[in-house]
C-alpha positions in Angstrom: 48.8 -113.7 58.7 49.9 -113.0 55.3 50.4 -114.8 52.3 53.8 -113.3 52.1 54.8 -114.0 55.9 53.9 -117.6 55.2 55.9 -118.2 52.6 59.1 -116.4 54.1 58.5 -118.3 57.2 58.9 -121.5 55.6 61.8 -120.7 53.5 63.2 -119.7 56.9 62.8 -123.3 58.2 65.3 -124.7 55.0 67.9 -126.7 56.8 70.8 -124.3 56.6 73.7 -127.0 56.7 72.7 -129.1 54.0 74.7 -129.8 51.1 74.8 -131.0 47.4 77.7 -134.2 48.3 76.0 -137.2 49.2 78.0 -138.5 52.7 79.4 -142.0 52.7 78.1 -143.8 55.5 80.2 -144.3 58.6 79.9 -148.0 59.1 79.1 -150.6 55.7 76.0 -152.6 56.0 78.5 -155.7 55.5 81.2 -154.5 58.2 77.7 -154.2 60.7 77.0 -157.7 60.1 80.3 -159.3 60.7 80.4 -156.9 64.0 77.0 -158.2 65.4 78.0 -161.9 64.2 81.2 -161.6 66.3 79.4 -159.9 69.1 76.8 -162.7 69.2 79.7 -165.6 68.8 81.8 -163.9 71.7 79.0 -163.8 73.9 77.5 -167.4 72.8 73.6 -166.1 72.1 71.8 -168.5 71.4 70.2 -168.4 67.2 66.8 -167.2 68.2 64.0 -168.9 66.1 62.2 -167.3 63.2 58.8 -166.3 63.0 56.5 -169.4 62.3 54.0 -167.1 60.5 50.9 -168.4 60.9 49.0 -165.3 59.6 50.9 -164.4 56.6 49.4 -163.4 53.0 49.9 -165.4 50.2 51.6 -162.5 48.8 54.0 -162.7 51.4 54.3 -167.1 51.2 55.0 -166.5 47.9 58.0 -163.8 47.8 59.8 -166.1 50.6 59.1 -169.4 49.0 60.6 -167.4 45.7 63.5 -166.7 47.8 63.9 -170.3 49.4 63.7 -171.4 45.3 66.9 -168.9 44.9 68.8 -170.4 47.2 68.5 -167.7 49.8 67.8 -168.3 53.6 65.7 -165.5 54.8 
């Protein structure tokens, strides 16, 4: 196989529908998460319990405890 060959073979490949606009997604993250929290209040689920994390870097103690400081729930 040629150089040349390989090189118009993957030019071939080039999605041919892409374009330049960026698309707007179809649902918001924020519209998603009052859906599921409806979803989960109509069909009483129970609030599952987080992860205990017994095995987690101090790295990752850390960022959460920085986020617990914020005033953030994670």
């Amino acid at each position: 196989m040629s150089v040349a060959f390989a090189k118009k073979a993957w030019a071939i490949m080039a999605s041919k529908i892409s374009g330049d606009k960026a698309q707007q997604p179809v649902i918001s993250m924020a519209e998603l998460g009052a859906r599921l929290a409806a979803r989960r209040a109509e069909l009483a689920l129970p609030e599952l319990p987080r992860n205990v994390g017994r095995r987690r870097t101090a790295s990752k103690r850390a960022l959460l405890k920085a986020i617990e400081d914020a005033g953030g729930k994670w």
